[in-house]
C-alpha positions as CSV (number, residue, x, y, z in Angstrom):
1,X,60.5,63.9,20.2
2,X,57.4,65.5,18.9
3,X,55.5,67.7,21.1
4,X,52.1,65.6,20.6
5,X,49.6,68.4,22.5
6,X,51.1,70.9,20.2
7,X,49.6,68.7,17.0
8,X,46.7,67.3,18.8
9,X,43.0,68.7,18.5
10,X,39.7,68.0,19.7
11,X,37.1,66.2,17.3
12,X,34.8,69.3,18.4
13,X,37.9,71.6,16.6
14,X,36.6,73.9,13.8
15,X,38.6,73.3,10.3
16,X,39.7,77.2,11.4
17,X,41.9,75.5,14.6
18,X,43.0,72.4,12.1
19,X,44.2,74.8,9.4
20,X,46.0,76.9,11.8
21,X,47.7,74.0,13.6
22,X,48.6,72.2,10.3
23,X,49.9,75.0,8.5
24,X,52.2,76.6,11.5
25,X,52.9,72.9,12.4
26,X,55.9,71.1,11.7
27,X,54.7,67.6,10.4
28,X,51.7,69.0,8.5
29,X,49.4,66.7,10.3
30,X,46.9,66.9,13.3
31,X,46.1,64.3,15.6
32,X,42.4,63.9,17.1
33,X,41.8,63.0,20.7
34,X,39.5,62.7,23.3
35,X,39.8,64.2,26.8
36,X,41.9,61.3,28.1
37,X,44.6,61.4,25.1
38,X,43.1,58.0,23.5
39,X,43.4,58.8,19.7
40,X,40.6,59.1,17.5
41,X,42.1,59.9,14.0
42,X,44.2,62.0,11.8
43,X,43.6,65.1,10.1
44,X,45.8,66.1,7.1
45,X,45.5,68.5,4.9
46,X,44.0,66.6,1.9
47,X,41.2,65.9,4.5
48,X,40.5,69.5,4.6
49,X,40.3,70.0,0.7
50,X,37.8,67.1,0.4
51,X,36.0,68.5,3.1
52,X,35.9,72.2,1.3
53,X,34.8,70.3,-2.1
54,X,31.9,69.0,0.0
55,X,31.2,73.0,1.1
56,X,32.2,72.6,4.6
57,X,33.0,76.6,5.8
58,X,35.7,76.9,8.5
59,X,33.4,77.3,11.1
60,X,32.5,74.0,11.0
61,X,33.5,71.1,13.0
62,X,36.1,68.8,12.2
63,X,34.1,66.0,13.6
64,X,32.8,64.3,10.4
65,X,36.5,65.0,7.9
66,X,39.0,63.5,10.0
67,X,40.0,60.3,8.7
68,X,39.3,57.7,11.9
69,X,41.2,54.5,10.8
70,X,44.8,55.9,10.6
71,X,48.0,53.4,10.0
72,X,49.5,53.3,14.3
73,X,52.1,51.7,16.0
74,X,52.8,50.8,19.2
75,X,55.8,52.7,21.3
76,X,58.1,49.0,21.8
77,X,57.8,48.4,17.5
78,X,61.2,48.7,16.2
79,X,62.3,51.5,13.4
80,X,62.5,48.8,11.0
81,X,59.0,47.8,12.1
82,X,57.4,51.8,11.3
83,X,59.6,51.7,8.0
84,X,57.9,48.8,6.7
85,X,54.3,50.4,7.6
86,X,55.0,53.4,5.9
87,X,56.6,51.6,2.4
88,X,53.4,49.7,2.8
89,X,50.7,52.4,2.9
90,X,52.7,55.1,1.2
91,X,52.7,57.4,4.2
92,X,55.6,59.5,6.1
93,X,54.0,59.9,9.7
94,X,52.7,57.4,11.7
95,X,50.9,58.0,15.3
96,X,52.5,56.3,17.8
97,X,50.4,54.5,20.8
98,X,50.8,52.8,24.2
99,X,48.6,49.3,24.7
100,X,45.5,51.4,25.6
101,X,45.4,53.1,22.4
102,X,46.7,56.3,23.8
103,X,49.0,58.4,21.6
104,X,52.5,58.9,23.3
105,X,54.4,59.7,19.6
106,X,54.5,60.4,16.1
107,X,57.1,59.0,13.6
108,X,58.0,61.1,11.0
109,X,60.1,59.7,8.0
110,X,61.9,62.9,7.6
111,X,63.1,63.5,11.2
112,X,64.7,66.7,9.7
113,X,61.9,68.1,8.7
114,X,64.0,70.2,6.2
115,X,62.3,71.4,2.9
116,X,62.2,68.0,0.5
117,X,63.2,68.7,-2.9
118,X,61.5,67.4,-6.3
119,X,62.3,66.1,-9.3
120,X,58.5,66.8,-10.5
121,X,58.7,69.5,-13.6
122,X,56.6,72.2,-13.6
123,X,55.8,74.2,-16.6
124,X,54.7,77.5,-16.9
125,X,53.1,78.9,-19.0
126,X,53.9,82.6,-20.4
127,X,53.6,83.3,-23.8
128,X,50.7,85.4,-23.8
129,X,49.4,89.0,-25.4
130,X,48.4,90.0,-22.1
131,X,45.9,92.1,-24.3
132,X,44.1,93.4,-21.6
133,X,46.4,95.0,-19.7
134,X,47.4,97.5,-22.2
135,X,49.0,99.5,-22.8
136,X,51.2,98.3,-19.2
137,X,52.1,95.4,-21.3
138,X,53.2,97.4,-24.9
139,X,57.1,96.5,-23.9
140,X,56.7,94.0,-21.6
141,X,55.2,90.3,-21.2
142,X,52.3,90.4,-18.7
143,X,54.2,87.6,-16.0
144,X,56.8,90.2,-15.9
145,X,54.4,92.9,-14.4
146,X,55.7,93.9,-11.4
147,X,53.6,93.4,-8.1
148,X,55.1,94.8,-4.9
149,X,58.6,95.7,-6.7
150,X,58.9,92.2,-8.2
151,X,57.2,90.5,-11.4
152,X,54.8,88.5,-11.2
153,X,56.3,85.4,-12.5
154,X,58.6,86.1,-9.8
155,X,56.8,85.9,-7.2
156,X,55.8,82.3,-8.8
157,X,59.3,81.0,-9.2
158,X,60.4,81.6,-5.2
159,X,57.2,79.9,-4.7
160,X,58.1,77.1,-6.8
161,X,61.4,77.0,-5.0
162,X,60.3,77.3,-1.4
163,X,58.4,74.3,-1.8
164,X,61.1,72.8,-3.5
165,X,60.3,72.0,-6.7
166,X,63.1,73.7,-8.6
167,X,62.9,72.0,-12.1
168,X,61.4,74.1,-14.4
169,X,60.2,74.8,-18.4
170,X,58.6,78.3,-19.4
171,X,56.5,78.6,-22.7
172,X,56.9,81.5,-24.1
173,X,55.7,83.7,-26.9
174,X,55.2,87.7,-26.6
175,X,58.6,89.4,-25.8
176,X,60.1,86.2,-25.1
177,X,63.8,87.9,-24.9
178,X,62.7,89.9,-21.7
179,X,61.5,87.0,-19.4
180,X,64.7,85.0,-21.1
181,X,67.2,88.3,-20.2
182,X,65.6,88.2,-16.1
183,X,66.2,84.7,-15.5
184,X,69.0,83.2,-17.1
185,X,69.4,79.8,-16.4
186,X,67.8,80.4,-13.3
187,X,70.5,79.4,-10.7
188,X,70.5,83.0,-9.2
189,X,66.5,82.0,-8.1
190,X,67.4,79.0,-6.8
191,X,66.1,76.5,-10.0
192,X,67.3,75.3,-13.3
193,X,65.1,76.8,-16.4
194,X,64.7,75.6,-19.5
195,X,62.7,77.4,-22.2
196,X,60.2,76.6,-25.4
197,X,59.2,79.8,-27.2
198,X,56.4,79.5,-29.6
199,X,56.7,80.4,-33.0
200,X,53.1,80.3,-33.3
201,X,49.8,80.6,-30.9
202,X,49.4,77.2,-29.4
203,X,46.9,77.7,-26.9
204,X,46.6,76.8,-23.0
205,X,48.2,73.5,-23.5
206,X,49.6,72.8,-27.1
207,X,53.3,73.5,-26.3
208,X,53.3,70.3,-24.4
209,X,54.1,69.3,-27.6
210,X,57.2,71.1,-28.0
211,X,59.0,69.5,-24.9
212,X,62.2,68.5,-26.1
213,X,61.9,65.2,-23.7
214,X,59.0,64.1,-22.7
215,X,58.4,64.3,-18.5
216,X,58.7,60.6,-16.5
217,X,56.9,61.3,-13.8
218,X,53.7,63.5,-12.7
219,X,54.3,67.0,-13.8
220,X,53.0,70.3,-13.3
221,X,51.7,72.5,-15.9
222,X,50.6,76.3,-14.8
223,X,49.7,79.8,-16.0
224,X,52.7,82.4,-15.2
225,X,49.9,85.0,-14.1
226,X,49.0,84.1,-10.6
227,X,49.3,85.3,-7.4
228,X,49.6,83.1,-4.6
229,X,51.3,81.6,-1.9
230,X,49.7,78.0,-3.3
231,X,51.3,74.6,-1.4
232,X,52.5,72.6,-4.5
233,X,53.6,69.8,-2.2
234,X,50.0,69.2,-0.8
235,X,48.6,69.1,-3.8
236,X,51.3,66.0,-5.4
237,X,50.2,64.9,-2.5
238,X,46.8,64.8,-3.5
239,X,47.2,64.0,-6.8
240,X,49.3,60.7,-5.5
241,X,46.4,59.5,-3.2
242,X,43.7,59.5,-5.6
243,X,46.0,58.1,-8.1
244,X,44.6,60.4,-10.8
245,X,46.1,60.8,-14.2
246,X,45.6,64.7,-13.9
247,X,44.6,66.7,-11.2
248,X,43.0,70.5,-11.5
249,X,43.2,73.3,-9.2
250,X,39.6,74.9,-8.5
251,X,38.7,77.9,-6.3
252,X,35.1,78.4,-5.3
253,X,33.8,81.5,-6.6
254,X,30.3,83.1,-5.6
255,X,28.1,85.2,-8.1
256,X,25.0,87.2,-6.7
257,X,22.5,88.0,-9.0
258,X,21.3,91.5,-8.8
259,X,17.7,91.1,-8.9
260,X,15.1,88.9,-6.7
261,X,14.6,85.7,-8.7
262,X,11.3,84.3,-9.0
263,X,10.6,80.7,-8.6
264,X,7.5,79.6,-10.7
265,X,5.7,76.6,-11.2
266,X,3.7,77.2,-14.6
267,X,2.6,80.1,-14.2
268,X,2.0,80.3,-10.2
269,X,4.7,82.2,-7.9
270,X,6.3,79.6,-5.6
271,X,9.1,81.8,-4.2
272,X,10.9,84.8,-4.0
273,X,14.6,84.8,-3.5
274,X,16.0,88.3,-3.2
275,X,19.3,88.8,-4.7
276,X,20.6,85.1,-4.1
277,X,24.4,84.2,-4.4
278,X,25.2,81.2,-6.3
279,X,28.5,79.3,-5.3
280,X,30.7,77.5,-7.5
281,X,34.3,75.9,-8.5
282,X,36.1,77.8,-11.0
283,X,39.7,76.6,-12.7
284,X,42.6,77.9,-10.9
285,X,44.9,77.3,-13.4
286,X,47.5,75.1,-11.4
287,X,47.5,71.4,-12.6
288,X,49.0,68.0,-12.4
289,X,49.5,65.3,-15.1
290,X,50.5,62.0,-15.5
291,X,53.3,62.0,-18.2
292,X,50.8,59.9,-20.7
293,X,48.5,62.4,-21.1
294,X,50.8,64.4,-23.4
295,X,49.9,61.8,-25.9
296,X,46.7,63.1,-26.0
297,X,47.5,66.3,-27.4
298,X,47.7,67.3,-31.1
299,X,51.3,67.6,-32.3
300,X,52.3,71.5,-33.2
301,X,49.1,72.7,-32.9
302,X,46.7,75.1,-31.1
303,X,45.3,73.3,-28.2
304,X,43.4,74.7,-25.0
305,X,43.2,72.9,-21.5
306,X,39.4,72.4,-21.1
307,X,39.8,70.2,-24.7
308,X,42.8,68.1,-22.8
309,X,40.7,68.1,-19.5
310,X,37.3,66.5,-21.7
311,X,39.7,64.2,-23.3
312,X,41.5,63.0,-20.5
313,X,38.1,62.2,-18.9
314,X,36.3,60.3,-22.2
315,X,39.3,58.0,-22.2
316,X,38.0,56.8,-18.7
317,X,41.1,58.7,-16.8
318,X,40.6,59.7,-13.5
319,X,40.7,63.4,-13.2
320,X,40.3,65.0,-9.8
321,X,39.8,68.9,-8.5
322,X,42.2,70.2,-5.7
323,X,40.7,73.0,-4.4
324,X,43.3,76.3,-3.7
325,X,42.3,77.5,0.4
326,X,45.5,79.8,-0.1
327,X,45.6,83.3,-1.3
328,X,44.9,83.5,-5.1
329,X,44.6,86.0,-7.8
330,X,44.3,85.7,-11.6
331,X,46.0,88.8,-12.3
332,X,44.1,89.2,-15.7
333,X,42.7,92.6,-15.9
334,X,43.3,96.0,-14.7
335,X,41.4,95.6,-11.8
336,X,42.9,92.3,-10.9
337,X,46.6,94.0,-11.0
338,X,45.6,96.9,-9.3
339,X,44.1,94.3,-5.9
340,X,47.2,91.8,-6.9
341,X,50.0,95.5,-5.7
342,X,47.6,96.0,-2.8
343,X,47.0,92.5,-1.7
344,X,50.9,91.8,-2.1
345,X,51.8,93.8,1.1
346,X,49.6,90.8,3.1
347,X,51.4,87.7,1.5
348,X,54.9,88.9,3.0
């Protein structure tokens, strides 16, 4: 049995406490009570994101995120009884509570809790000039980089396989033979990996094209430059319960502007802001898509993801943003390499 205080919070909690308990936690799930254990709701990490996309900061309370009509059973409803709820509402826990609505369980499809594994692809994207990271990447593809001893695109893959999503494609290009050499088939990492290589530039997103079969499910697509210790299993699960065609990973970024910014009506002074910091969501570069939307993209030819993105959305798809509360890095430029081998050493 579940320890229930262990996974229960407060609805005065922070999103600070929820994060800590949900991502040290077991079942990936916190339960909201009052003072007498009668339960008030369910947090889940998807909550969290939507709250972030709304510019909630972790200090604040968790009070108005937590979703307050969960699916519950009582403790005397047979398993059959819980499986049926959760085929019905396309969940995998369900709170468990006694006549006066106090919470005494949880049910958890996977009473293992072991690592689930995916058939999801994901394809990675590596065929770039790296251009400027010269002259580190003269001999060597930029995803092969090494941060902290390993290369980058390393670092990716045991990420990829942790979460258990171990079917892969990379697209390459620029010294194509050296990620192909490292990896193999992949089976000493833990994943199968099959490889496209570019005879031509195809942009962000025009080897889609290339795939030799088509994906029949959701699918990743993502650049083979980033650092992070990203959860791809939250985010499917995100993409699922929005039921998007494609989903894009976005990472708030703030921008101060180096001067005091004058507000003016006409001609008159309204307001002086001194050096203000604008906030906004950036691309991550992770995404999801629905198989259909490689029909969308122009056979064998250069193609960029912000064109695939605008036309997913003027066919009247639903395309969603997940945004990334983990550690990441583009690791683009000089700078960016030089914070990704120092910021390594904290991600272990």
């Amino acid at each position: 049995m579940i320890n229930i205080v262990e996974i229960s919070l407060s609805p005065t909690a922070t999103i600070k406490d929820a994060l800590r308990l949900i991502d040290h936690g077991a079942v990936k799930i916190a339960l909201i009570v009052d003072k007498d254990n009668h339960l008030l709701g369910t947090l889940s990490d998807g909550d969290i994101r939507r709250g972030l996309l709304r510019k909630k900061i972790l200090e604040d309370s968790i009070e108005d995120i937590y979703f307050k009509n969960p699916v519950c059973a009582y403790k005397n409803d047979s398993r059959d009884t819980l499986l049926n709820l959760i085929a019905q509402h396309k969940i995998s826990q369900i709170p468990i509570i006694d006549k006066n609505k106090k919470i005494v369980d949880l049910f958890v499809l996977d009473d293992n809790l072991s690592i689930k594994q995916y058939k999801n692809t994901v394809v990675i994207m590596v065929g770039g000039l790296g251009t400027r990271l010269r002259p580190l990447t003269e001999n060597i593809p930029k995803p092969m980089l090494e941060v902290g001893g390993k290369p980058i695109l390393l670092n990716i893959v045991e990420g990829l396989a942790k979460n258990g999503f171990t079917n892969l494609i990379m697209c390459l290009g620029y010294k194509s033979n050296v990620i192909q050499d490292f990896f193999q088939n992949g089976s000493d990492f833990g994943v199968e990996i099959e490889y496209i290589v570019e005879d031509k530039k195809m942009g962000t997103v025009g080897a889609l094209t290339l795939l030799k079969q088509k994906p029949n499910e959701t699918f990743f697509v993502m650049n083979g430059d980033l650092l992070t210790n990203f959860n791809y299993e939250q985010m499917l699960d995100f993409h699922n319960f929005h039921n998007s065609k494609a989903t894009m990973c976005v990472r708030e970024y703030d921008f101060q502007v180096p001067y005091g910014v004058v507000n003016l009506n006409n001609e008159d002074i309204v307001s002086i802001e001194e050096k203000p910091v604008h906030s906004f969501f950036v691309n991550a570069g992770i995404y999801l898509f629905e198989p259909e939307c490689i029909d969308l993209i122009p056979n064998n030819e250069f193609y960029d993801m912000p064109s695939l993105i605008e036309k997913i959305i003027a066919t009247k798809r639903k395309v969603v943003s997940f945004p990334v509360r983990e550690y990441w890095l583009d690791v683009g430029r000089m700078d960016e390499f030089k914070k990704a081998n120092h910021d390594i050493e904290f991600l272990k």
